[in-house]
C-alpha positions in Angstrom: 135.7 113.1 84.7 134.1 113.7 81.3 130.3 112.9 81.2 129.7 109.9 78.7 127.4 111.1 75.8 125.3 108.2 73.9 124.9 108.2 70.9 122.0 105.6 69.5 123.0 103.0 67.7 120.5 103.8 64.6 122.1 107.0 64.3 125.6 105.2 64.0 124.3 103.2 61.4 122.8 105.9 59.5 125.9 108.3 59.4 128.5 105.1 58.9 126.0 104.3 55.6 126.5 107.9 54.5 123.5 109.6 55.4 124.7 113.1 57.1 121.0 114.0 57.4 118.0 112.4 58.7 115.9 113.1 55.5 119.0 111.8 53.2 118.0 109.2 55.5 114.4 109.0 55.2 114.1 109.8 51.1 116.3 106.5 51.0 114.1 104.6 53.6 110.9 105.7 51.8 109.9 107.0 55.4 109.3 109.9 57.1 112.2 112.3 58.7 109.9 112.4 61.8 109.8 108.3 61.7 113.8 108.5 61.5 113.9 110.6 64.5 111.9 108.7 66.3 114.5 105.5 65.7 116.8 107.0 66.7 115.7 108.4 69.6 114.1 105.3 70.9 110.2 106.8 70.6 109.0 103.9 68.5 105.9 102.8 69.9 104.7 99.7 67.9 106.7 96.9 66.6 108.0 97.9 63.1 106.6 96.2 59.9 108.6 93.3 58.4 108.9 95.5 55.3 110.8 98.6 57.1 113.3 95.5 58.6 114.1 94.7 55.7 114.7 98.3 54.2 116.3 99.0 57.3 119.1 96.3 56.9 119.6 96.9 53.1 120.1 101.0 53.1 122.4 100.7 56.3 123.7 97.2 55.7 123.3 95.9 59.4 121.7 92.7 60.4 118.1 91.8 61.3 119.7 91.5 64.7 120.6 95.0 64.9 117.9 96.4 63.8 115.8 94.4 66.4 117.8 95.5 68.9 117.0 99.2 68.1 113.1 98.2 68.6 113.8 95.9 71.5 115.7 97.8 74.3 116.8 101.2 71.9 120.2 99.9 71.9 123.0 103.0 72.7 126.7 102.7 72.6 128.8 104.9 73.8 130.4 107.9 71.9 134.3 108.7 72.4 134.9 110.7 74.7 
């Protein structure tokens, strides 16, 4: 049987908005590429500023609740296999 790989659900959201890189990413974010990483791979260690919620939702269209989710428990969903 064919190992699940997870894929984060940031990074979903990031490709899906049409960001192929995280500094496409980042430049439209006004963030770090580092920062982007670390969203992605769940190594956010302080609650994120209301301002990068909000930047968050408009460059990748999501809602608040999906972003929070990221924050909250580093939401994953799982890739095809």
């Amino acid at each position: 049987m064919a190992d699940l790989q997870l894929i984060p659900a940031a990074k979903i959201a990031r490709v899906t908005a049409g960001f192929l890189t995280q500094l496409e990413a980042a430049k439209a974010l006004h963030i770090s590429r580092t920062q982007v990483s670390n969203l992605e791979r769940g190594a956010i260690k302080s609650y994120p500023r209301r301002q990068l919620i909000e930047k968050l939702k408009e460059v990748y269209s999501v809602s608040e609740r999906d972003v929070l989710l990221w924050f909250i428990k580093n939401e994953q969903i799982p890739k095809n296999p």
